[in-house]
N, C-alpha and C positions, 0 to 999 in steps of 0.2 A: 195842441199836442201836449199831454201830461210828459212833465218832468223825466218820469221815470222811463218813456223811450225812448232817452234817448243816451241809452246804455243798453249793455248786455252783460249779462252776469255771470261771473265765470266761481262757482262753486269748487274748491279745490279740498282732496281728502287727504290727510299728510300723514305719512307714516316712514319709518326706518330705511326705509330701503327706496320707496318707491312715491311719487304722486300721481293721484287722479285728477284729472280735471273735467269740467263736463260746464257748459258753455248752453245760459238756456236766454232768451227773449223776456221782455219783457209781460208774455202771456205765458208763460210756463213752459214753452214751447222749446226742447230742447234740438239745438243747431249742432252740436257735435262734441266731444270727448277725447280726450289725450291723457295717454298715461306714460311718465317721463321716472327714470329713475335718480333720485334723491343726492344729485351731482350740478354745482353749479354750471357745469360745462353743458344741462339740460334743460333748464328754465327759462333758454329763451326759447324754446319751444312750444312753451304755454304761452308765451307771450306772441310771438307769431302767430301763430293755431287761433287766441283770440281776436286778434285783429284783423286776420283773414275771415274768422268768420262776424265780425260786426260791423261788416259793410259799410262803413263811415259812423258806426257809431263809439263810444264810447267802452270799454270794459273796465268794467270796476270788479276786483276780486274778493272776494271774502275766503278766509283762513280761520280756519280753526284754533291752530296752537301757535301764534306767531313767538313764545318765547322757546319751545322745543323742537321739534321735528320740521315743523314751519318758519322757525327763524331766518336761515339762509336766505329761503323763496321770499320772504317777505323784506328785506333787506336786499334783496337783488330787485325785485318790482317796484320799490322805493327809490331805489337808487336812479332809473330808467322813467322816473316821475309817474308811474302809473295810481290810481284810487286803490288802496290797500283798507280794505276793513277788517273789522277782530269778530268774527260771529262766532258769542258764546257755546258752549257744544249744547246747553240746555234746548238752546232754540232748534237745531237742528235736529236731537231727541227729537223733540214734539212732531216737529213737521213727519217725520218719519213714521210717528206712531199713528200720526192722521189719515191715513191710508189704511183702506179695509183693511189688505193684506199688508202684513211686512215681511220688509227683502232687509237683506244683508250683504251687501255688497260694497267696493270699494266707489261702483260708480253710481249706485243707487246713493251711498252716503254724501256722494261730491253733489250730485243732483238736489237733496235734501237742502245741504249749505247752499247751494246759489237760490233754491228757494227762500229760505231763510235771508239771507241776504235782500231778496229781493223784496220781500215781505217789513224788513226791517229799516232797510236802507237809510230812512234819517236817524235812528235812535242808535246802530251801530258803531261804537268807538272803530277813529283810524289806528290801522295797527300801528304802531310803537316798539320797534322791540330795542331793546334797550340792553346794549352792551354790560354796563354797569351791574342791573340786575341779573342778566345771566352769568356775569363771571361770580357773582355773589351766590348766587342760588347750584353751580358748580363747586364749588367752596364747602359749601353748607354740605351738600349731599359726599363730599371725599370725609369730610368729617366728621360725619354720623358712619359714615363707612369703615372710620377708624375707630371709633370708640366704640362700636358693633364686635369690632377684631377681638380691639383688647379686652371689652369685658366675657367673652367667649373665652379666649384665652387666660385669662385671668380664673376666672372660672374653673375651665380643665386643672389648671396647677395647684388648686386649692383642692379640689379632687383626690389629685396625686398626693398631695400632702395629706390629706385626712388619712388614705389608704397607710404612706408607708411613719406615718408621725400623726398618729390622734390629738397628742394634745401639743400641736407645733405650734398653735397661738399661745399659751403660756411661756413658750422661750421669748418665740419672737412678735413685739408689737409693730413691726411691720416686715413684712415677708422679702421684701426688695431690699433691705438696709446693706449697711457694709456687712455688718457681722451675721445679718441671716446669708447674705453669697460666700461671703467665707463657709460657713455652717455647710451649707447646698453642694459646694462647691469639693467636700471633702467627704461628703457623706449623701452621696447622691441616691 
């Protein structure tokens, strides 16, 4: 018996709101699909769903995004000791484009990752997701979200300033100072 059946592979598609999952054999043969919405109180429903359908065998998941949309699920099927892998979305791309036709769907995409998966199965990193870097990479993104703000705003008030004072950088070398808000402040 080759290695590899003795699993089943459970392709999951992650997005905002919702997950797909699609549950194929080790011949590409797919055993069944569950689409759960994006709430820990519904993840163990992929996880039953697959165990039901792998007969005594093994499910090994593959995820797509395990630091965003997939984080939870993958830190919940971690936790419950299940095979958690990281499939790159390049590889799932591919698979997908391999196929005369292409479809677009969320279950056709989940099907693609457990192919992938399955195709890939020793070269795939176990997923990881990693507290640290996501609260860093949350950090990162409010903060560019901020300096986005103010140089908009920043911006507009230089605007207004050209409009009602052309040559307001000759008073003032910095627009913010005590004595430009006194200025601003009197003469709005």
């Amino acid at each position: 018996m080759h290695y590899k059946q003795k699993f089943v592979y459970v392709g999951v598609d992650l997005h905002k709101a919702t997950h797909t999952a699609v549950i194929i054999d080790c011949w590409n043969e797919k055993l069944g699909e569950i689409q759960i919405e994006n709430k820990p109180s519904d993840f163990k429903k992929i996880l039953v769903k697959a165990n039901k359908l792998a007969d005594g065998l093994t499910p090994v998941f593959g995820l797509e995004d395990v630091g965003g949309f997939g984080r939870s699920l993958a830190v919940y099927l971690l936790e419950k000791g299940q095979i958690v892998k990281e499939v790159n979305s390049a590889l799932s791309f591919a698979q997908r484009k391999s196929y005369p036709t292409t479809k677009k769907s969320d279950s056709w995409d989940a099907f693609c990752i457990a192919c992938a998966l399955l195709s890939n199965l020793d070269k795939l990193p176990d997923a990881n997701p990693q507290d640290l870097h996501w609260t860093i990479q949350m950090l990162v993104k409010r903060r560019n979200a901020m300096v986005k703000s103010i140089t908009t705003l920043t911006n507009q008030l230089h605007g207004q300033l050209t409009h009602h004072y052309p040559s307001y950088r000759k008073f003032f070398s910095d627009v913010a100072g005590k004595t430009a808000l006194v200025f601003w402040e009197n003469y709005p």
